[in-house]
N, C-alpha and C positions, 0 to 999 in steps of 0.2 A: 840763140838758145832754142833748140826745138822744145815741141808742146810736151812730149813726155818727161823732159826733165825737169819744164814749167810744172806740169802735174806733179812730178813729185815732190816738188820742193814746198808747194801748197800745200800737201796731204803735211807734209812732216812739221811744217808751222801751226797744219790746224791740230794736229799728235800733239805737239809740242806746249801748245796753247790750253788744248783742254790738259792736260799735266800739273800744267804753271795753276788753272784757276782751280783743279781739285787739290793740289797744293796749299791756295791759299784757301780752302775749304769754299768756295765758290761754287765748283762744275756738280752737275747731277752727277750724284755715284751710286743710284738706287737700280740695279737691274730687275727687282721684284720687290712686290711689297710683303711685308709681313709683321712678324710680331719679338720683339726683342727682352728676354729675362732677364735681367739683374740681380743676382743674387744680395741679399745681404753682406756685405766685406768682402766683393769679387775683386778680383784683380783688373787692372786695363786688359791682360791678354785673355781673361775670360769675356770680356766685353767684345774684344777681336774675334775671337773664336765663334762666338755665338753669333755677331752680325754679319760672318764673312759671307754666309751665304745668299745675301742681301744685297750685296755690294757687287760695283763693276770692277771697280781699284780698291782691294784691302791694304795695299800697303799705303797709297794716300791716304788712307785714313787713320792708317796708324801713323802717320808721319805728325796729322793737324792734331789727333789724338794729343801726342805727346808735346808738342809745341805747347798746346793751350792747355797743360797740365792735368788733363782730364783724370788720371788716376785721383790726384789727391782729393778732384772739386765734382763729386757725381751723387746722384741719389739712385738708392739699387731699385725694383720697379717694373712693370710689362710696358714696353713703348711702341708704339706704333708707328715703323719704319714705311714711307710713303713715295711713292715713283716721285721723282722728281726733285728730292731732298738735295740736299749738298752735305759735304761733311761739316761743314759750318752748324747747319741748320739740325744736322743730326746731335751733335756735339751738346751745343746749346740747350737743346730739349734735353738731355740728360743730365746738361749740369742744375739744369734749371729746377727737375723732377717734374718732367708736365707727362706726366704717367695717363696709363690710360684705368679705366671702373670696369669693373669688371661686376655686369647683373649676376646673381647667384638666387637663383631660386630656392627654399629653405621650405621644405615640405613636412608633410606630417611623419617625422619619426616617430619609434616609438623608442629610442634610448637615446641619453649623450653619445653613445659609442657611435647610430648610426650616424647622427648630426656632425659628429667630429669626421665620422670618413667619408663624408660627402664633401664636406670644405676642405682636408690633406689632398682629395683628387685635382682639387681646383687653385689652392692657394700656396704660398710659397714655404709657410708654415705647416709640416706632416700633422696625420691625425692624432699622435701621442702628443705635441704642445699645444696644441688644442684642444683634447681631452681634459691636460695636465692643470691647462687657465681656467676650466670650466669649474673641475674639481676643488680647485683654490682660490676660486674667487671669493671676496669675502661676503656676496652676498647670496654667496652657496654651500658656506663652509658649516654651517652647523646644520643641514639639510641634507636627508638620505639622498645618496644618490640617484633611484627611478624618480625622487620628488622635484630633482636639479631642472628636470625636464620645461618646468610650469615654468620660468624665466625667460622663456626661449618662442615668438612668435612666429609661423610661417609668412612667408610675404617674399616679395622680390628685393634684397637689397645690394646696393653699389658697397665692390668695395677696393680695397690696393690691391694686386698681388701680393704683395708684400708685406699685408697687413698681420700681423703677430697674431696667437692666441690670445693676449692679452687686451690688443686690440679689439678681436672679435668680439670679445666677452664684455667688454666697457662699452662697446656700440649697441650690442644685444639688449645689456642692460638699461638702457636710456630708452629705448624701442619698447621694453616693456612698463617702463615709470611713464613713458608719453602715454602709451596705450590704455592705462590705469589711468586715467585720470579721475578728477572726482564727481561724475557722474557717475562712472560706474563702479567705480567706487561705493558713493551711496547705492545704487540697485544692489550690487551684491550684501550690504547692509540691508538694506528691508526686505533682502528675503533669508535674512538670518544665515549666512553662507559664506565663506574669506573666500578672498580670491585662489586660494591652493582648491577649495570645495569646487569654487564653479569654473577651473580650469577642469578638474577632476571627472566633471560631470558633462561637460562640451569635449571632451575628449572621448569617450563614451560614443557621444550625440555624433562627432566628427565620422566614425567609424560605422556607424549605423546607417547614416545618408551623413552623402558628400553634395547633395542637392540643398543647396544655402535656403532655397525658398522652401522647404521642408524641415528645417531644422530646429524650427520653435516650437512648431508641432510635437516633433520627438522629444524635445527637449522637455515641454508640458509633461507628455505620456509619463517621463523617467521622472518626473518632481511630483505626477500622483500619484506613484507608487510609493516612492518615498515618505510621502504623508498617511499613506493610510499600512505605512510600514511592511508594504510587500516586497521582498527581493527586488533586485534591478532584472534579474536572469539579462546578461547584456553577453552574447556569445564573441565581441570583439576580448572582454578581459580574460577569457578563455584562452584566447589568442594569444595575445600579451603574455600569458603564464607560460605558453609553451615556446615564445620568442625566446623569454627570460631563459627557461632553465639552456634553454641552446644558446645562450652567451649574446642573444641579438645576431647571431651570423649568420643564420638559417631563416628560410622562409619557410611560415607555417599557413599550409591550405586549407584543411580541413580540420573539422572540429569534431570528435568523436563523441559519443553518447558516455562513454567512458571517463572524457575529460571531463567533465561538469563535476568528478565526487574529487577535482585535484587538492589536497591541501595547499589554502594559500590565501591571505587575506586579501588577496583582488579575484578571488572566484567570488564573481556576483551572486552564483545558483547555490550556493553553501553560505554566504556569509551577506547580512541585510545591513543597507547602508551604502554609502559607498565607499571605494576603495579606497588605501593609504594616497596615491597621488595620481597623478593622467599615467595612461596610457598610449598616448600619441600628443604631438604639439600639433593642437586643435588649431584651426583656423579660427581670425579674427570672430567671425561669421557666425561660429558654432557658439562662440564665448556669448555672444549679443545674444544666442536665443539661449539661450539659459538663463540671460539679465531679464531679456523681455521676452517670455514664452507666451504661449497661447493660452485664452483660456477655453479647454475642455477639460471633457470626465472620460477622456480613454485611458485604458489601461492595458490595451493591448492591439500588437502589430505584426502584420507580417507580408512580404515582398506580395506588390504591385505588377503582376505579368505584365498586365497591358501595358504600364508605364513603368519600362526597365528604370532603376533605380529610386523610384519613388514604394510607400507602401500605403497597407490598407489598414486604418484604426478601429477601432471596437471598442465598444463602451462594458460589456458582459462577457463573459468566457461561452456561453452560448453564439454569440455573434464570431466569436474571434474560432471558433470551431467551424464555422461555413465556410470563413475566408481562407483558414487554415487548409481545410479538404479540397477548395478551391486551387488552391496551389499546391498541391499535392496532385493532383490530377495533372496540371499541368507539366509539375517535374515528370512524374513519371513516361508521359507522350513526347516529351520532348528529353528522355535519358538523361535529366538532371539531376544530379547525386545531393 
């Protein structure tokens, strides 16, 4: 027997071999890694379909697929298909449901609408049954809608792909009963305030400064005003009024001299007190200085050139007039509108 027929007959046993053990779901069939969807009630050849471009052998796997009755025994889900898998090992993990978390960042909106189309970009569940959970949840159901917003904390949380509206909404829920607990609970009691009020008003504070180590500060300034019954004038619920009327789909830049006379009971500069409910989902952060503010006697602010994002307080409308011309000079040298 010469070498080359030796060689072939080796090559076709070792063919033959890797066949037999991705057969028995054995052999690596991963020619790249990636990431695999699951729809809720997919079929086995939507599971084909989706993973084929994953695989070395898609019909081996649909072979061990159907053997081990993977249609009827799967959990739908995002899976992390890994070089070196086997269809065994692939199979397994999905009958199993060892899914992967998926971090979702949850930022300061400022409506259910935005919070719902940020999670339909990401989850397997669209922004309308997301919306639809939020809207009917029972512990949103007798609460306006911009008020739905105060249930809802930013932070980073894990979740399914797969996870429902319903889901969301039941996890959100418990994230803000943990968050409530009763310490702050009592704080927001001995400053005479529910938690809709001092969400209401750290949302405000959120929008003002995004600087946590400033926020108790501003938080103080907004809770003397309120006491000595002065307007908030807070130029974010301005903002907010003109999100609103454009349905939340637009982004609003500017604040005009003109918007301050808008009818509406979240115009701060028109109406004392504060508004019907938040205006953004305030950070943890912003809520705390509002529980525990600072004590001073300012009552007025305004942006910190030196220290981009931070500002300058004032105890007297004299003092806040220096600072005020002080940054007025500055916009103008530097063409800031």
């Amino acid at each position: 027997m010469t070498t080359k027929i030796k060689n072939s007959i080796a090559i076709a046993l070792i063919s033959a071999g890797s066949l037999y053990f991705m057969a028995c779901g054995l052999g690596n069939n991963v020619s790249k890694e990636g990431k695999l969807h699951i729809p809720t009630n997919a079929k086995l050849q939507q599971i084909i379909d989706s993973i084929q471009p994953l695989l070395k052998d898609t019909e081996s796997f649909r072979k061990y697929a159907l053997d081990q009755d993977l249609e009827k025994r799967f959990y739908s889900g995002r899976y992390s298909i890994k070089k070196g898998m086997s269809n065994k090992e692939i199979v397994q993990m999905i009958r199993e449901g060892k899914q992967d978390e998926i971090a979702i960042r949850i930022g300061n909106y400022a409506s259910i609408i935005e919070l719902s189309g940020k999670l339909g970009n990401i989850l397997e569940a669209d922004s309308a049954e997301i919306l639809e959970a939020i809207v009917q949840a029972d512990f949103t159901k007798e609460i306006d809608t911009a008020k739905k917003l105060y249930f809802f904390l930013p932070n980073t949380y894990n979740f399914h792909w797969n996870t429902s509206g319903k889901g969301f909404v039941e996890k959100m829920f418990k994230e803000y009963q943990k968050f409530w607990n009763e310490e702050r609970l009592a704080l927001a009691k001995a400053a005479n305030m529910s938690p809709l009020e001092v969400t209401t008003l750290a949302s405000i504070v959120q929008l003002e400064s995004a600087k946590a180590d400033e926020q108790a500060r501003v938080a103080a300034l907004y809770l003397n005003r309120l006491n000595i019954g002065m307007k908030l004038d807070a130029d974010p619920t301005i903002v907010f009024i003109k999100k609103m009327q454009r349905g939340f789909t637009q982004k609003v830049s500017r604040v005009y001299y003109k918007d301050l006379a808008i009818v509406s009971p979240y115009n701060t500069y028109t109406n004392k007190g504060l508004p019907p409910g938040p205006i953004c989902m305030p950070n943890p952060s912003a809520i705390d200085a509002v529980l525990k503010p600072e004590k001073h006697d300012y009552i007025y602010f305004v942006a910190d050139t030196a220290r981009p994002g931070y500002h300058l307080f004032a105890k007297t409308l004299k003092e806040q007039e220096v600072n005020a011309a002080a940054y007025r000079a500055w916009a103008d040298k530097n063409n800031v509108n």
